[in-house]
Structures are given as C-alpha cells and as structure tokens.
C-alpha positions, 0 to 999 in steps of 0.5 A: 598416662605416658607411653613413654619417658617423655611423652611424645608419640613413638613413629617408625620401621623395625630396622630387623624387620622389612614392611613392619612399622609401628605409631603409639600415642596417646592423643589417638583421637586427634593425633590417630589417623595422622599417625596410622596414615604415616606408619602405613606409609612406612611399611608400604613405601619404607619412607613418611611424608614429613621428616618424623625422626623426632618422633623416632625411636632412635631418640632414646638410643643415647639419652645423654644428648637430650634428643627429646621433643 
C-alpha cells in the first residue's frame, strides 16, 4: 500500500503552522525513527540534519517537472 502517488516517504513543516511537522512512510519499522527523529528535528529547531527536500512535499506542487524520487 502507497501512501501516496509515488510511494516515497512524505518529510517536512506545515509552512502555515510554525512547530508543526509531519513524516509518513510506509517502511515504519526500518525507515520509523529516521524519520520521527528528522520530523522532531523540524518542529524543535525548523531545520533536518540531511537535505530531505526530496522527500518534501513540495515535490507534488508541479507534477509536470517529474520531481519524484
């Protein structure tokens, strides 16, 4: 089951709301606190330790550009 059109993980901050971030995936026992760690990281400090803007979910703004992983 996906969690979204390409199947990747979903990684990022809710631009309209400051403090709040969100990671979904669907790997929860490998990719779980990974990704827990990095949201947390977002929420506390508004930045991840690695670059994960391709797991953003800005990567579905314009489907046209084949931003996928």
């Amino acid at each position: 089951m996906n969690i979204d059109i390409d199947g990747a993980p979903l990684i990022g901050a809710l631009s309209e709301h400051l403090g709040v971030s969100f990671a979904a995936n669907v790997i929860g026992y490998t990719l779980g606190p990974l990704m827990e760690r990095e949201a947390a990281g977002i929420a506390l400090h508004g930045r991840t330790r690695t670059d994960l803007a391709p797991l953003s979910i800005q990567r579905f703004d314009n489907p046209k550009e084949g931003t996928t992983l």
